[in-house]
C-alpha positions in Angstrom: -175.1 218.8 100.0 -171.6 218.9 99.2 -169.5 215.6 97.9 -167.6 215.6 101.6 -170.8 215.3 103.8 -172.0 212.7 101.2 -168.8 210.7 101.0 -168.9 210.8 105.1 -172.9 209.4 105.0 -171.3 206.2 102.9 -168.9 206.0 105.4 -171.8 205.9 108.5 -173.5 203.2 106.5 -170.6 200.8 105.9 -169.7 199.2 109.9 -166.4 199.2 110.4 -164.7 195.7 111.8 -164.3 196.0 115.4 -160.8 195.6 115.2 -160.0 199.0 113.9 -159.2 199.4 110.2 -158.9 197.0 107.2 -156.4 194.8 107.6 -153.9 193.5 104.6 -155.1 189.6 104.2 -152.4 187.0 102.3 -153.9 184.0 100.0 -156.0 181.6 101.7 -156.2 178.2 102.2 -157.6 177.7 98.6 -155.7 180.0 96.7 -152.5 178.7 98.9 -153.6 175.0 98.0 -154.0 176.3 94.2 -150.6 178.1 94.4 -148.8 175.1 95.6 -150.7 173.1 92.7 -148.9 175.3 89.8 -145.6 175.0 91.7 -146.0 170.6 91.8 -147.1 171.3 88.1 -144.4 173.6 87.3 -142.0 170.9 89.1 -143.7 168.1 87.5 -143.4 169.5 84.0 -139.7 170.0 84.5 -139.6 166.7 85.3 -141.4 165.7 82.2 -139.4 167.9 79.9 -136.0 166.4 81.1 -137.4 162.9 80.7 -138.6 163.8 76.9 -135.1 165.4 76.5 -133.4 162.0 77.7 -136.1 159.9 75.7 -135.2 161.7 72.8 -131.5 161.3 73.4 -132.4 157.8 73.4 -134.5 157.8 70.7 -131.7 159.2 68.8 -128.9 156.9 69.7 -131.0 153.9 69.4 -132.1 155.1 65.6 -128.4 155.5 65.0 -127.4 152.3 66.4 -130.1 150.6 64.3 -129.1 152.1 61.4 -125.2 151.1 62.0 -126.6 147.7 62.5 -128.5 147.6 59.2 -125.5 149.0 57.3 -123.1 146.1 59.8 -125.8 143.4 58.3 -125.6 144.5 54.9 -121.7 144.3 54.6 -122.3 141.3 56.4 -125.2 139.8 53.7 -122.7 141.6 51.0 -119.8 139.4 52.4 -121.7 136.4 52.3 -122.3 136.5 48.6 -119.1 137.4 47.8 -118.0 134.3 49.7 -120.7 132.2 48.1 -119.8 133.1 44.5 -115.9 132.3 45.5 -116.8 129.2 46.7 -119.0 128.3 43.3 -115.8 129.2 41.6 -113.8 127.2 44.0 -115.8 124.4 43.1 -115.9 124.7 39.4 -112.1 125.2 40.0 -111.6 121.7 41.7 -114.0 120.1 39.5 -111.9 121.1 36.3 -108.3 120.4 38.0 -109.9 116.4 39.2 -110.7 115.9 35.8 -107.3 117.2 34.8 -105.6 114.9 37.0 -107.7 111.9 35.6 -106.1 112.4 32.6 -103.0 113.6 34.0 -102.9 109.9 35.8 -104.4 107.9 32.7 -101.1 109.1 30.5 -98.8 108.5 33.9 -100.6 104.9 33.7 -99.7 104.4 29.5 -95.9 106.0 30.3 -95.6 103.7 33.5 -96.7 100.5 30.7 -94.4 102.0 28.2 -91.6 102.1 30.4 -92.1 98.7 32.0 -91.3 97.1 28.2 -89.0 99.4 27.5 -86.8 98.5 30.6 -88.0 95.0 31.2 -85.0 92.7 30.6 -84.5 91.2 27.2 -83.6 87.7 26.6 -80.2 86.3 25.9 -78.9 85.5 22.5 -79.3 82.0 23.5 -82.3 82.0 24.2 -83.6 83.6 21.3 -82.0 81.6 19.4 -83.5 78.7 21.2 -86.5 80.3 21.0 -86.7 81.0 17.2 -85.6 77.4 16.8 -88.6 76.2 17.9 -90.7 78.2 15.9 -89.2 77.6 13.0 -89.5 73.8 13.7 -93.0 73.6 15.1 
């Protein structure tokens, strides 16, 4: 018994396809179906890495628009205040000056009086006269 006559007994007892020799076989239906499956997946995951990519983007841009908006409002609210406090003074302002003219027209009032005897015209000698006459005899 020598390892040739053996190896060409194994060969007797395994039937050979009636088409001659072995043939080379591709993928079959299933691992075709399964093949096609991690390409869609591969596709699909592109897909979804682009989308996260741009959601991302998105994300980003909306944060930063967000945060420009809070800082915008805060100028704004800072703004406000400032305005709010001018217009307290304002009004403290005005209140002071309307009291100021009060007075202001109270003393224009006692000049105006003043005046008005100071120019109002004065009687004639006769008349005086005339007039301290009758005093003197009533």
């Amino acid at each position: 018994m020598n390892v040739e006559t053996r190896s060409q007994q194994d060969r007797d007892l395994i039937p050979r396809p009636p088409g001659g020799g072995p043939r080379v076989v591709g993928p079959g239906r299933k691992e075709r179906a399964y093949m096609e499956d991690i390409v869609a997946l591969g596709r699909r995951g592109a897909a979804l890495s682009n989308s996260l990519r741009q959601s991302r983007g998105e994300l980003e841009s909306a944060l930063l628009i967000e945060r420009g908006t809070q800082r915008f409002a805060d100028r704004l609210e800072e703004r406000l205040a400032r305005t709010e406090a001018q217009k307290a003074r304002a009004l403290v302002l005005v209140g002071s000056l309307q009291q100021e003219v009060t007075q202001v027209c109270g003393q224009l009032e006692l000049a105006q009086g003043q005046l008005a005897r100071l120019t109002a015209p004065k009687p004639g000698i006769a008349r005086r006269l005339f007039k301290a006459l009758g005093r003197a005899q009533g």
